[in-house]
C-alpha positions in Angstrom: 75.4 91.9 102.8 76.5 94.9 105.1 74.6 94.8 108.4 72.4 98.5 107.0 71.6 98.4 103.8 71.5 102.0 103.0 68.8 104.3 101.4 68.7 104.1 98.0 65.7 107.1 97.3 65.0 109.5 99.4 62.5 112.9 99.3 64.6 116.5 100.2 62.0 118.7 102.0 63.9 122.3 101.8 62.0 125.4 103.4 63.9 128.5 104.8 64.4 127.0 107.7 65.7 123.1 107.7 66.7 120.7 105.1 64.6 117.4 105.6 65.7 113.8 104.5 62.7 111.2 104.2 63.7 107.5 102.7 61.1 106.4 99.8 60.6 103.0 100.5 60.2 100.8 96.8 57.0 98.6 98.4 55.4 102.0 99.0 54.7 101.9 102.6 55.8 105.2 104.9 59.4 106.7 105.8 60.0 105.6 109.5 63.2 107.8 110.0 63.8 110.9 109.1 67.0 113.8 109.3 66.4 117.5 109.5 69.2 119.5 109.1 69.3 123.2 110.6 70.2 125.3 107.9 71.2 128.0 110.4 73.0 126.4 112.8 73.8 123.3 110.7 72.6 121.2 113.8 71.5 117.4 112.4 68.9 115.5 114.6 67.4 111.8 113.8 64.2 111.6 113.4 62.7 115.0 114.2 58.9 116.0 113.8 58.1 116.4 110.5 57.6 119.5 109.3 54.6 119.7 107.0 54.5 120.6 103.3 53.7 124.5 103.6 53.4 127.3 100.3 57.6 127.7 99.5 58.6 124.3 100.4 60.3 122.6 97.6 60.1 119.1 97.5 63.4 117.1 95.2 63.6 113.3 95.1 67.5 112.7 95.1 69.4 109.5 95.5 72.1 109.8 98.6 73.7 112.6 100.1 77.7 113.0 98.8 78.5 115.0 101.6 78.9 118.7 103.2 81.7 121.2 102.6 82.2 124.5 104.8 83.0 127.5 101.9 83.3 131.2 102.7 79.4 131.9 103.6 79.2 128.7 105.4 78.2 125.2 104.3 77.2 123.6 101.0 74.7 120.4 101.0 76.1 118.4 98.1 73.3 115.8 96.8 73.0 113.3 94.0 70.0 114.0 92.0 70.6 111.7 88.8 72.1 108.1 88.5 73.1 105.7 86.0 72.8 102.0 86.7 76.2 100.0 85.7 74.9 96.5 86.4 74.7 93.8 88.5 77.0 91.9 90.8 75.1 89.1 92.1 72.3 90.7 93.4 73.8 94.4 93.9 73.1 97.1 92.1 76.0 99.5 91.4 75.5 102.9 90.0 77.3 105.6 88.5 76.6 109.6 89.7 74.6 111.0 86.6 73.9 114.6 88.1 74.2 116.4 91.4 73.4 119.9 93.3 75.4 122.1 95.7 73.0 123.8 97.9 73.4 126.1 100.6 73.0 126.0 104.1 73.1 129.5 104.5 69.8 131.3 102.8 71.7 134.5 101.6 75.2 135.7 100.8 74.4 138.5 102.8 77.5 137.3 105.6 80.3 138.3 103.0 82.0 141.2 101.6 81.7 142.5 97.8 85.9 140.6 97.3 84.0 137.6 98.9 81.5 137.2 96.9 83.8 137.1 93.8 86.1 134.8 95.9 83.2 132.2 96.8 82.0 131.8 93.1 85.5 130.9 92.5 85.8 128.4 95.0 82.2 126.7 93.8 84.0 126.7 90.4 86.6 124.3 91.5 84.2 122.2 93.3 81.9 122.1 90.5 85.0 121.0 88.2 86.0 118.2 90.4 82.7 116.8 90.8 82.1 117.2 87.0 85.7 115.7 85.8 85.1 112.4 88.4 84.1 109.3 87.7 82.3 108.6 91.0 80.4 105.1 91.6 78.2 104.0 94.4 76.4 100.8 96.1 73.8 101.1 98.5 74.1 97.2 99.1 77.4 96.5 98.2 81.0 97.2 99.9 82.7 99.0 96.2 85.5 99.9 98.7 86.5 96.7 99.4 87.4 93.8 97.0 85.9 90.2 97.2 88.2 89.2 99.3 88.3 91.8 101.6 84.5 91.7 101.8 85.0 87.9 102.8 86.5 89.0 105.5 84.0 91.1 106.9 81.4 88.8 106.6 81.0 89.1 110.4 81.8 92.2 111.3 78.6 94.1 112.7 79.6 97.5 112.3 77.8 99.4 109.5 79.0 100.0 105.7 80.8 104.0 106.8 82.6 101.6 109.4 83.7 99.2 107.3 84.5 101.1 104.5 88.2 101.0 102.8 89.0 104.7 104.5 91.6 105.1 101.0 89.0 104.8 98.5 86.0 106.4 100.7 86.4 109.3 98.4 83.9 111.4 100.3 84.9 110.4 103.8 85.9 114.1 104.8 82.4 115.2 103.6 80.4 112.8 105.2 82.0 113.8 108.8 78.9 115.9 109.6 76.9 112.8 109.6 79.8 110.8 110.7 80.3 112.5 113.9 76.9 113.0 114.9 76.5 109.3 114.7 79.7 108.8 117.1 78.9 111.1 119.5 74.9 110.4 120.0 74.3 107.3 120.6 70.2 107.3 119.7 71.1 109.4 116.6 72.3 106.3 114.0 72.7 108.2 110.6 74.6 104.9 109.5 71.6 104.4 106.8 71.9 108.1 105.0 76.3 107.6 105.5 76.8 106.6 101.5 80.6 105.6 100.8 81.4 106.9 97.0 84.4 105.4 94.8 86.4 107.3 92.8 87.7 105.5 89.4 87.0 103.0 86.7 83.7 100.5 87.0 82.5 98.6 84.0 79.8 95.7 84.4 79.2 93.5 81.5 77.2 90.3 80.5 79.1 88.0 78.4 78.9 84.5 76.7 81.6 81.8 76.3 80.3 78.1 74.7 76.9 79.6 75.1 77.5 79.7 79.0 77.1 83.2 80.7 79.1 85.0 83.3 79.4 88.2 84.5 82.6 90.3 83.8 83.2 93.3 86.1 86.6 95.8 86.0 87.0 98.0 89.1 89.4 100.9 89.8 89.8 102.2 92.7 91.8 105.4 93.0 92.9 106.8 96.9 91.8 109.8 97.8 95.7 110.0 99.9 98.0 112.1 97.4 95.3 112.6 94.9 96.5 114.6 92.3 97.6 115.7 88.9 100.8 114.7 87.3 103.9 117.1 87.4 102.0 118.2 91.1 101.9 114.8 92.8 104.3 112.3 92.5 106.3 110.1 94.9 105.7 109.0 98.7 104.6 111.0 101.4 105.8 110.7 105.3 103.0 108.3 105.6 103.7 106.0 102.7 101.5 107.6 100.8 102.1 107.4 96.8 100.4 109.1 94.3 98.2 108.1 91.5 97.6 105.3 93.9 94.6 102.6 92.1 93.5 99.4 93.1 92.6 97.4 89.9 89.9 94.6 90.6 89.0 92.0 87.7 85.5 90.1 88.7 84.0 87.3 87.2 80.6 86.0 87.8 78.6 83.0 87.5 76.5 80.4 88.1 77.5 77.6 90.6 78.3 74.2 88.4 78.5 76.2 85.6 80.9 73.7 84.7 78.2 70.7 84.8 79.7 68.8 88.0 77.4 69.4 91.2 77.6 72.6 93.5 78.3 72.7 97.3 75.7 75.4 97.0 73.1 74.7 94.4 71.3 77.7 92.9 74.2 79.9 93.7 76.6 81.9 91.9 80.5 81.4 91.8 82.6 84.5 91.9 86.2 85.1 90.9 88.6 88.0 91.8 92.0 89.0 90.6 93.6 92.3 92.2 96.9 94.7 91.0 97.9 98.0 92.2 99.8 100.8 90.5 101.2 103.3 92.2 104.4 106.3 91.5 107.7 105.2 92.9 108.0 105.1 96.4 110.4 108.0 97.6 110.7 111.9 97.2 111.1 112.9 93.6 109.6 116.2 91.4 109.3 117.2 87.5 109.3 120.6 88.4 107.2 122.7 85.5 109.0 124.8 83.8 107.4 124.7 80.2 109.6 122.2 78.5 108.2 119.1 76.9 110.2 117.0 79.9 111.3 118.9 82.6 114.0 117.7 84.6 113.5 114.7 86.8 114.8 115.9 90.4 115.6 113.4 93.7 114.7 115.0 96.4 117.3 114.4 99.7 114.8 113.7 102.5 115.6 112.4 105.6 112.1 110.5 105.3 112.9 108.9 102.4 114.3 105.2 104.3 110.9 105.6 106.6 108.9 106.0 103.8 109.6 103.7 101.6 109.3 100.9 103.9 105.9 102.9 105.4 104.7 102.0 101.7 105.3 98.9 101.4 104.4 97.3 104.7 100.7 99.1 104.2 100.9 96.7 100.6 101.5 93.7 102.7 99.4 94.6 105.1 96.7 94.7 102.6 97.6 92.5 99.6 100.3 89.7 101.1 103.8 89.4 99.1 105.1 92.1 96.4 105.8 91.3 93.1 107.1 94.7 92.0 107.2 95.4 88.0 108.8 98.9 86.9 108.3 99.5 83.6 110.6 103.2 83.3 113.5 103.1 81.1 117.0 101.8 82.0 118.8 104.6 80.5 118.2 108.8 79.8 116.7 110.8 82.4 114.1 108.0 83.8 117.6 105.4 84.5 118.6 107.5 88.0 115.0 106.3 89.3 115.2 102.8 88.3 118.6 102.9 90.2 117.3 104.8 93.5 114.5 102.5 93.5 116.7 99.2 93.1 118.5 100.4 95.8 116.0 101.2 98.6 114.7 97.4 97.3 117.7 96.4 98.1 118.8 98.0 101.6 114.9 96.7 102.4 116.2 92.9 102.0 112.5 91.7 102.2 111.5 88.1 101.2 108.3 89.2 100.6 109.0 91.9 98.1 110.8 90.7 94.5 111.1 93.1 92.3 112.1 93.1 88.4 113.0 95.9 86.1 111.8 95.6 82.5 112.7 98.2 80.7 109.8 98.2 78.8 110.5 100.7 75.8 113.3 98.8 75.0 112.0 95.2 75.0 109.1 96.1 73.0 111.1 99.1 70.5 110.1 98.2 66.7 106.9 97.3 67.8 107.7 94.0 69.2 105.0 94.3 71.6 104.3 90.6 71.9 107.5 91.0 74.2 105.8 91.8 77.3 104.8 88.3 77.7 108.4 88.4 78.8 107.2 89.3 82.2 105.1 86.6 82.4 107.8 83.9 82.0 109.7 86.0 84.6 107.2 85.5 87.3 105.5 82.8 85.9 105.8 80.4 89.2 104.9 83.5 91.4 102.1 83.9 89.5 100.7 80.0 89.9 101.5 80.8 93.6 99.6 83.8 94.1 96.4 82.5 93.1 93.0 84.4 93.2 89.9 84.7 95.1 87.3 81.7 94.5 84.0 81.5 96.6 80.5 80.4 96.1 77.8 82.2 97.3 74.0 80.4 98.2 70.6 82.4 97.4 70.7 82.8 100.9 74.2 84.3 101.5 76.4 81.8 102.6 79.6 81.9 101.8 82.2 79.2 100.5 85.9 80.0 100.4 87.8 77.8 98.0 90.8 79.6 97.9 92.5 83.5 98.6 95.4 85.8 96.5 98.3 85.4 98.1 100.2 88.2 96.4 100.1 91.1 94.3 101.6 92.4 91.6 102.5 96.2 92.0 103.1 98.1 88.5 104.4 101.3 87.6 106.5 103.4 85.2 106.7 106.8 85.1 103.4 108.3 85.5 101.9 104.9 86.5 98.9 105.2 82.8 100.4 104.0 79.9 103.2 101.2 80.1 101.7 100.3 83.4 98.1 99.5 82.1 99.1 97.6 78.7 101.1 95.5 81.3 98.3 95.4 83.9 95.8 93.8 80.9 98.5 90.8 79.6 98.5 89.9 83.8 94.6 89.8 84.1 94.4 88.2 80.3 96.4 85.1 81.4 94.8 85.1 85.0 91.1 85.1 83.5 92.3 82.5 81.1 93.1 80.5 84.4 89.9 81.6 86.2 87.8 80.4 83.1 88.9 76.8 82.4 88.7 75.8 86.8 85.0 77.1 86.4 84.6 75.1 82.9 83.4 78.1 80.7 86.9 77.6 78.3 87.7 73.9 78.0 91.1 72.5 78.9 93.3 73.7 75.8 90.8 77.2 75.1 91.7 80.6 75.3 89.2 83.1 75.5 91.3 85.2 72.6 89.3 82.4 70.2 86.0 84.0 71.0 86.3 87.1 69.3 83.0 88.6 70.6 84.4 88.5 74.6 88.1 89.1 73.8 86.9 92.3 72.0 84.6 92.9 75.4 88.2 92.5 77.0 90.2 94.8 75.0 88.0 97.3 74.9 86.6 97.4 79.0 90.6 97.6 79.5 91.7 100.4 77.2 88.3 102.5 79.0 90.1 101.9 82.0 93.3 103.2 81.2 91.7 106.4 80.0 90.0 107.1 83.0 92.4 106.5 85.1 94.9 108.1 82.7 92.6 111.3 82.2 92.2 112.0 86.5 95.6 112.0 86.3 97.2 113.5 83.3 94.1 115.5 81.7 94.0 113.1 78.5 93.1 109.5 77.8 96.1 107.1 78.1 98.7 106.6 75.3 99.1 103.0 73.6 95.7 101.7 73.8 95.5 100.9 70.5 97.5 98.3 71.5 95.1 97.0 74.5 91.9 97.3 72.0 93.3 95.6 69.6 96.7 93.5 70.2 98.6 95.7 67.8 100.9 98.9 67.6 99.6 101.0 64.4 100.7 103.8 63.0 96.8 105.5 63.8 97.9 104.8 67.2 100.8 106.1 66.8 99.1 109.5 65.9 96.6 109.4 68.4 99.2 109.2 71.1 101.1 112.4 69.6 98.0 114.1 69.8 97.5 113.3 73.7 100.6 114.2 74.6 100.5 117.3 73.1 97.4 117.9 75.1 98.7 116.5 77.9 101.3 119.4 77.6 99.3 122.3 77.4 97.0 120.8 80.0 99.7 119.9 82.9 101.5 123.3 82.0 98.7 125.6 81.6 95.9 124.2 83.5 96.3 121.8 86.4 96.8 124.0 88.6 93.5 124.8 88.7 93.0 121.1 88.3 95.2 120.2 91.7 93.3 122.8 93.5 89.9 121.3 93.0 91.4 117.9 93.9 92.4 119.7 97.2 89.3 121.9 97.4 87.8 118.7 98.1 90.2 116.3 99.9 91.8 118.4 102.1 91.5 122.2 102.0 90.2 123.9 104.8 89.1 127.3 103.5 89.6 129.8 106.1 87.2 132.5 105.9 89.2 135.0 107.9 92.5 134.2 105.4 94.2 135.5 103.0 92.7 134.6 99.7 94.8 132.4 97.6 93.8 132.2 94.5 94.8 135.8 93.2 97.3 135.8 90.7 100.3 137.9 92.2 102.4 137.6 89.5 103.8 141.3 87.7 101.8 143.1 85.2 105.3 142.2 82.7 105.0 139.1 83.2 101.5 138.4 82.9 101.4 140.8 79.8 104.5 138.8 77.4 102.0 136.1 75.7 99.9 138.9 75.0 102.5 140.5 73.7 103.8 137.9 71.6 100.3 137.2 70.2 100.0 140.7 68.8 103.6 141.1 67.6 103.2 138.0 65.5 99.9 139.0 64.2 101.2 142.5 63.4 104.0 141.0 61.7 102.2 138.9 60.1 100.0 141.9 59.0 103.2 143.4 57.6 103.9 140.7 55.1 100.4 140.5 53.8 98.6 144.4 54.0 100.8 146.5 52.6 101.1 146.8 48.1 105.1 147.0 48.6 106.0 143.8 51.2 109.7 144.6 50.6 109.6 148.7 51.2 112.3 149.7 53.3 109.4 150.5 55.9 107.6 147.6 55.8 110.8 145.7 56.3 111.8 147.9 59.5 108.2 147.8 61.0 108.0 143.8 61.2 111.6 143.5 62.1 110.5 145.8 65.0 107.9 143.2 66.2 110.1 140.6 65.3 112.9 141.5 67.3 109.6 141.7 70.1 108.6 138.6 69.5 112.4 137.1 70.0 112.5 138.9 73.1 109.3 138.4 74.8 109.8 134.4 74.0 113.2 134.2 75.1 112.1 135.9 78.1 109.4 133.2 78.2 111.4 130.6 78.0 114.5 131.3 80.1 111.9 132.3 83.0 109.2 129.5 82.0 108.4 128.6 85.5 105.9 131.8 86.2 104.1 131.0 83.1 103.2 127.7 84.6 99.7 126.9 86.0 100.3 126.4 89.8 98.2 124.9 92.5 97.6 127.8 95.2 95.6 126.2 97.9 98.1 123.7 98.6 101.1 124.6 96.8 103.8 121.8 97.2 106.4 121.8 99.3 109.3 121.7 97.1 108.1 125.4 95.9 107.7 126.5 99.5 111.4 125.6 100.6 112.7 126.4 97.4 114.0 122.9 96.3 113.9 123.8 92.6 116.2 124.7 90.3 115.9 127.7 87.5 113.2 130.3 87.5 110.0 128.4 89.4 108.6 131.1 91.5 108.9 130.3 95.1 105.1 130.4 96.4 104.2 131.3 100.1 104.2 128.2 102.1 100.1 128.2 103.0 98.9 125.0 104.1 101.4 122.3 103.0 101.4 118.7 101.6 103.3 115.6 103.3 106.3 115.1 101.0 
């Protein structure tokens, strides 16, 4: 366990004056540390008198603090004020954010203008999106930035659970700075136990039963808060090796020590078992610049960067997971082949022993529905595999700690979009792993696979396909294409249709909307609203432009009109009124189309970079530079 165990309850005190934290202990005795937060001057301080309850003083019980963010009439106290319990690991709870409140600092809006006003409410809009369309999960015991390995490490480390944390999947780590800070610069002023760490991803904790012996299964994603993003808006490596859609997929089993019937080095403890891949978008400087087509066109980007970069990237994976076995799943051929080939290359000019990489092309092995095939990649890394191992301890009632034996190595997926291809692939890796994992700890017998036991291979299926919609949805808007094949083994025609329907979602969604999507994710990672700025969320775009959909909409409905009202369809005027709004509607949507890049949904906080130097090709508008992304 983490040196400070952090409060899990706590009472919010709020009068027009301060905002006061008091832990509620579960054994009922009395808070011993409080913090009381000046809500005009901000100013935090430790233990502070306590001000008593007076007439106007609300009183909220809330369950950690996310963090604080400085808007246009000051700063916002954002608090958790429902949970959901997931389960168990050993004896940590983990917990999923139910509900939450944004609440004011400042007691009135009194401090901005009348355009202000309008301007704030939109800003809380985005905020209010981001922290609705997350799937945020939180410990107060445990380290959910850190795998079981990693926590192995730490073991000894006396620094508190902020300190510790896994700074790329603290998601909240800019918004805990108030706390942070005052912590660092005051030394009698610890806040470490109100400093709560929040994970941004996929968590699923569930009991399960093999030859009536029980375990714990647990699936973690982690998702980094570094080039956080929506699709067509973030993709590639940044000048600090950086990738986006970066996740950190952990498979945890639990169970009891000599679960297997032979005698425990640590009787009465529990045996835990962890298997870790990463995903990640291809490691140098490319765009899919919107433009309203169904694909648009895959662009390299030259960038002097690009040999730093990429080798930036890949020493932070070894830093952190060992050896690379690098899987990319995009196709050999069409407009994905001139990635495949710019990414074989850098591989190759890199010349690392610790990095192999393989290219499966994986539409093509598995066309017609041969699916089966990706087993394929299995045989390919098959003695890499054996090699890399997994994490094995055993852990006593009392917390002590037996390594049997570390992951080595990782295997880092990815196709396109790192969702779809990458996560059926992810699943068959963890699928033969557990099998591994189960018969050394004696819950499968020698010659068993789990797939036998249809009750936990459906728990399988079905805990991996949620995961590839979550992480598919922060991402790309929609749930991830080709589960059907994770939940049940096969590619069906219902599947089929399900994944036509998604994309076409995903369409209207990454043309239309994520702009609005990529601005919360900034809002909250990295925008620094500037209250004496320029406002950027104003559409600037001409009154023509902004006006042709319209237009469209009502030519087509008078046309329509045209063909159904009138006794005489085929009068001479009839026939020259809806040509009329016919020849309108060719117009307006030719215009649409040959200048589709200002009907696209842009990010305006932090517009990116190939807008702001004009890397594009066709009609994207260019977009004033503003605060800019590492690309």
């Amino acid at each position: 366990m983490a040196p400070h165990t952090l409060h899990n309850t706590l009472k919010l005190y709020t009068n027009a004056d301060t905002f006061t934290l008091e832990p509620v202990h579960s054994d009922g005795s009395a808070a011993t540390e409080n913090v009381a937060i000046q809500r005009g001057s901000g100013e935090v301080r430790l233990n502070s008198p306590a001000s008593k309850v007076s007439l106007g003083e609300e009183v909220m019980t809330i369950y950690g603090v996310l963090g604080f963010i400085r808007l246009l009439a000051g700063e916002y106290m954002i608090v958790i004020t429902d949970r959901k319990k997931l389960g168990c690991l050993g004896e940590h709870d983990i917990y999923k954010i139910k509900d939450y409140k944004v609440l004011p600092l400042s007691r009135s809006n009194s401090v901005l203008t009348e355009s202000q006003v309008g301007e704030e409410a939109a800003y809380l809009s985005l905020l209010h999106a981001h922290l609705q369309s997350g799937q945020f999960t939180l410990s107060y015991t445990y380290e959910l930035t850190h795998t079981l390995q990693r926590q192995s490490g730490l073991k000894d480390d006396p620094r508190s659970i902020w300190e510790r944390a896994d700074e790329r999947f603290f998601w909240n780590k800019r918004h805990q700075s108030k706390f942070i800070e005052h912590t660092k610069n005051n030394m009698d002023q610890d806040l470490s136990r109100f400093i709560l760490p929040v994970v941004n991803g996929f968590a699923e904790i569930r009991s399960a039963e093999i030859n009536k012996k029980p375990f714990t299964f647990a699936l973690f994603s982690r998702r980094s808060r570094h080039r956080a993003g929506t699709r067509f808006f973030s993709r590639g490596v940044d000048t600090q090796g950086n990738v986006s859609n970066f996740n950190e997929t952990e498979q945890i089993v639990i169970a009891d020590a000599g679960v297997d019937g032979t005698a425990s080095a640590l009787p009465g403890g529990k045996i835990f078992l962890s298997h870790v891949q990463t995903r990640g978008s291809i490691p140098i400087y490319w765009s899919q610049i919107n433009n309203i087509k169904y694909t648009p066109k895959l662009q390299i980007l030259e960038n002097p960067e690009t040999e730093a970069s990429f080798h930036k990237h890949f020493e932070i994976q070894k830093n952190f997971y060992g050896s690379q076995l690098v899987v990319n799943l995009i196709n050999k051929t069409g407009y994905e082949g001139p990635m495949g080939v710019a990414f074989q290359n850098r591989i190759d000019a890199l010349n690392d022993p610790k990095i192999k990489y393989h290219h499966f092309d994986f539409h093509h092995e598995c066309s017609k529905m041969r699916w089966h095939r990706v087993s394929l990649l299995l045989d390919h890394f098959h003695e890499d595999l054996v090699a890399q191992k997994y994490f094995k301890a055993e852990i006593s009632k009392d917390d002590v700690e037996k390594v049997d034996q570390e992951q080595t190595s990782i295997v880092r997926t990815n196709c396109m979009d790192c969702l779809d291809r990458t996560n059926v692939v992810q699943s068959v890796v963890s699928r033969w792993v557990l099998n591994r994992q189960l018969r050394e700890i004696g819950i499968l017998g020698a010659d068993e696979k789990f797939e036998n036991f249809e009750e936990f291979e459906s728990l399988f299926r079905n805990v991996w396909a949620d995961n590839a919609d979550v992480v598919s949805s922060a991402y790309s808007g929609t749930g991830a294409l080709k589960t059907d094949f994770t939940r049940t083994g096969n590619r069906t025609k219902a599947g089929a249709l399900q994944d036509f329907q998604n994309s076409i979602v995903r369409y209207i969604k990454n043309n239309f909307m994520d702009g609005n999507r990529q601005d919360a994710y900034d809002l909250f990672l990295l925008y620094e609203v500037d209250p004496t700025g320029t406002y950027p969320l104003i559409d600037k775009r001409s009154l023509q432009i902004k006006a042709l959909p319209a237009v469209i909409l009502v030519s087509a409905v008078m046309t329509l009109g045209a063909l159904i009202i009138p006794s005489d369809s085929m009068s001479t005027a009839t026939i020259l009124f809806a040509s009329f709004w016919l020849a309108l509607i060719s117009y307006s949507f030719g215009f649409v189309v040959s200048n589709g890049g200002h009907y696209v949904n842009w990010p305006r906080l932090v517009p990116p970079t190939y807008l702001a130097a004009g890397k594009f090709e066709g009609s994207t508008p260019k977009v004033a530079p503003g605060n800019l992304k590492n690309e």
